[in-house]
N, C-alpha and C positions, 0 to 999 in steps of 0.2 A: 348136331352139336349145340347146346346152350351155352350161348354167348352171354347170357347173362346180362341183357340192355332192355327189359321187360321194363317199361316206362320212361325209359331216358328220352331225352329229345335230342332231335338233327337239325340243324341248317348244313344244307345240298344247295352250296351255288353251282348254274348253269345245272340244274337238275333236271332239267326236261328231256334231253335227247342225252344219245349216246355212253359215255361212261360213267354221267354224272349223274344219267338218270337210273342204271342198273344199278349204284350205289343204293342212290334213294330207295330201289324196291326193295333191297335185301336188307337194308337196316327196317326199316316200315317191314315187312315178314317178321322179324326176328321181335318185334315187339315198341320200336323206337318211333316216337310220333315225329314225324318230317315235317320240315317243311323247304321246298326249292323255290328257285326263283328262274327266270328265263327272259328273257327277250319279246317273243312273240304270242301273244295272247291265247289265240287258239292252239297252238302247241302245250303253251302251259295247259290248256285245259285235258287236253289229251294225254299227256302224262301223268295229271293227277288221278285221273281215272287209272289210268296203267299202274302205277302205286300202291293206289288203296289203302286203305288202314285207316282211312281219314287223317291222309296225307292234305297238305294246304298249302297254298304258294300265293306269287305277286311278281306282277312282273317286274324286270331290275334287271340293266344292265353293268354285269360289275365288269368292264373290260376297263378302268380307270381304281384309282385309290379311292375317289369320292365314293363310286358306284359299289363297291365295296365294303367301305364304309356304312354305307345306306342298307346295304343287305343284313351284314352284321346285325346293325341296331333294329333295325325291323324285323330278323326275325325272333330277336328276341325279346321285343316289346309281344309279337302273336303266340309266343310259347309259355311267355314269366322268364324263362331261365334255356343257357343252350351247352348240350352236354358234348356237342361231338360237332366240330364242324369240319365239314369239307371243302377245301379249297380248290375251288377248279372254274376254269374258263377257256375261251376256244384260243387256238393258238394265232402268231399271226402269220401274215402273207409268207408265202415262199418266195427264194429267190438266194441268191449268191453274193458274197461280196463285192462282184463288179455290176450288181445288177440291184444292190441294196445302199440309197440315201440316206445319209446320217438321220436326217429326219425322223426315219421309219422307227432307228432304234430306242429311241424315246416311248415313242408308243407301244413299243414290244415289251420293254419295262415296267409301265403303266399296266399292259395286261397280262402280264405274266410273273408280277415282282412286286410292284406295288399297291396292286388291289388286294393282295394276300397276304401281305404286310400290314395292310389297314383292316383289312379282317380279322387278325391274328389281335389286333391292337385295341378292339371292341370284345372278342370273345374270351380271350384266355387272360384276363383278370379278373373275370367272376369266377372262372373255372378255376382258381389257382384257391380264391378264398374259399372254395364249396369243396376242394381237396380231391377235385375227380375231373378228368377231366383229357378228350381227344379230340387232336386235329388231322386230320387224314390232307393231304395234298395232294391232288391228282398232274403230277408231270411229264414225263415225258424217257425212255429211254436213252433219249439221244444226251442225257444228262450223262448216259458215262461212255457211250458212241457217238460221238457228234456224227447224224443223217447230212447227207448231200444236200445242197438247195435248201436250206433250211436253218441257214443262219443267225436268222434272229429269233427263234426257237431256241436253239441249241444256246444261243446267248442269256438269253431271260429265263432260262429255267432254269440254268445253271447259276447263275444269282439266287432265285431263290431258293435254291438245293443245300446255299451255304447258308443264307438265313434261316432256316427250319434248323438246320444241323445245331446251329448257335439257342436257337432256341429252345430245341427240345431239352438241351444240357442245364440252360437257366432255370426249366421251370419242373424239371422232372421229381425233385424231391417233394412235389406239393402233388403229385399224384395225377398228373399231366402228360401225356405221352407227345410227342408231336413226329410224326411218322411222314415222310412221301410214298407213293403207289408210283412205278414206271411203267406206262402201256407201251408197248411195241405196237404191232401193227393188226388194230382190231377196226372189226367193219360196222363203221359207225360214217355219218355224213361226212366228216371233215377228212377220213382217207377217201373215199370219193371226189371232191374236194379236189385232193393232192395228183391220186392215181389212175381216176376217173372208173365206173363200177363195174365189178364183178376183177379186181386185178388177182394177176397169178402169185398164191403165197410162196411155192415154191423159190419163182426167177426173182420175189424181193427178197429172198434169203432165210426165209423161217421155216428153218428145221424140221418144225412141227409138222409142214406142209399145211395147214388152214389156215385161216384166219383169227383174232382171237372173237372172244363171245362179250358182249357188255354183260350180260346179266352174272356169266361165269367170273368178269373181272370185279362184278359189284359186291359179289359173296367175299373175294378175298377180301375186298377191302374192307365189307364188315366184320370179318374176325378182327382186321386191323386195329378196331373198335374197341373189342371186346372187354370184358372184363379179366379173362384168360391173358390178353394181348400185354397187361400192366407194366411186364416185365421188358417189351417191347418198344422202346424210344427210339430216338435219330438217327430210323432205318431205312432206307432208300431201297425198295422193293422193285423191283425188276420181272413185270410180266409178260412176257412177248414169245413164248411158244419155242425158244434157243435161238435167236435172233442176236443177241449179246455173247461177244465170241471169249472175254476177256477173263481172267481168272477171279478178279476182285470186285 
């Protein structure tokens, strides 16, 4: 299917590994020059190869507003202009409420609420004057099933679930979509991570019986993108293989 994004540019934070980085390949296939950002050097190098397209990145940790911030503006100082960004970063620590210091939820906010707030705050001003313009969110399921152990997850994303929703409403008339993607439970480092490797899809609940795929979850979320998608604002997409048992 032509998506219709034959020249447009990406900024893909956290674009190196797992769901951030099958985004970046499937918008970079479809014609969109990328660019991500990561953490770790030699990762990032190894993704950009994986990409292709003459995909470009730097490294940048946006688990903070600044670091965010910082991505924002650089990657659209390395592009001229940025048509589509995606908002995503690793989630934080696990643990329960009697296992979870106030402390922690500051910083679960920082990286899950307000690094994406201060991304949103550098890129969808120019995108509002250029009258085109997408933000893809990468969250989380448990935004409409709060997961066990995973509290400050289910807290911070659910924050931002209502900020995106508020926004996609403000800026929609100027030709601006602002959309979330919801992963359920796909095999990337951080369910490793959680479930330790090779877990059984079935006994966590996914109907499917697999696992999900990143590259399979990066295609949707480039139609997400699309120019077809226009009609498509403050939608909270749920990908997890029937894992989400709820009617709405």
């Amino acid at each position: 299917m032509e998506l219709g994004l034959t020249g447009k540019t990406a900024a893909v934070a956290a674009g190196t590994a797992g769901l951030g980085l099958g985004t970046a390949k499937a918008l970079a296939v479809d014609g969109v020059r990328v660019v991500v950002c990561g953490r770790d050097e030699n990762r990032l190098e190894k993704a950009l190869r994986d990409i292709g397209h003459g995909a470009i990145g730097f490294v940048c940790d946006v688990s903070t507003d600044v670091g965010g911030r910082q991505f924002a503006e650089r990657a659209i100082a390395m592009l001229g202009s940025v048509d589509i960004l995606v908002a995503n970063g690793g989630g934080p620590p696990p643990g329960g409420f009697a296992q979870t210091p106030e402390a922690q939820y500051l910083e679960a906010l920082q990286k899950n609420l307000l690094s994406i707030v201060a991304m949103c705050q550098v890129a969808v001003p120019p995108m509002r004057e250029r009258k085109w313009g997408r933000v893809l969110a990468i969250t989380s399921v448990a935004v409409r099933q709060p997961m066990n152990n995973l509290i400050l997850s289910n807290t911070a994303r659910a924050g931002v679930t209502g900020f995106l929703k508020t926004l996609a409403r403000e800026v929609a008339a100027d030709g601006v979509t602002v959309n979330s993607i919801q992963p359920g439970t796909h095999a990337t480092d951080r369910i490793t991570q959680l479930y330790g490797a090779n877990p059984d899809a079935k006994a966590m609940g996914i109907p499917a019986g697999i696992m999900g795929d990143a590259d399979d979850f990066g295609r949707i979320g480039a139609f997400m993108c699309s120019d077809s998608a226009k009609f498509m604002t403050g939608v909270q997409l749920h990908v997890d293989g029937g894992s989400y048992a709820g009617l709405l």
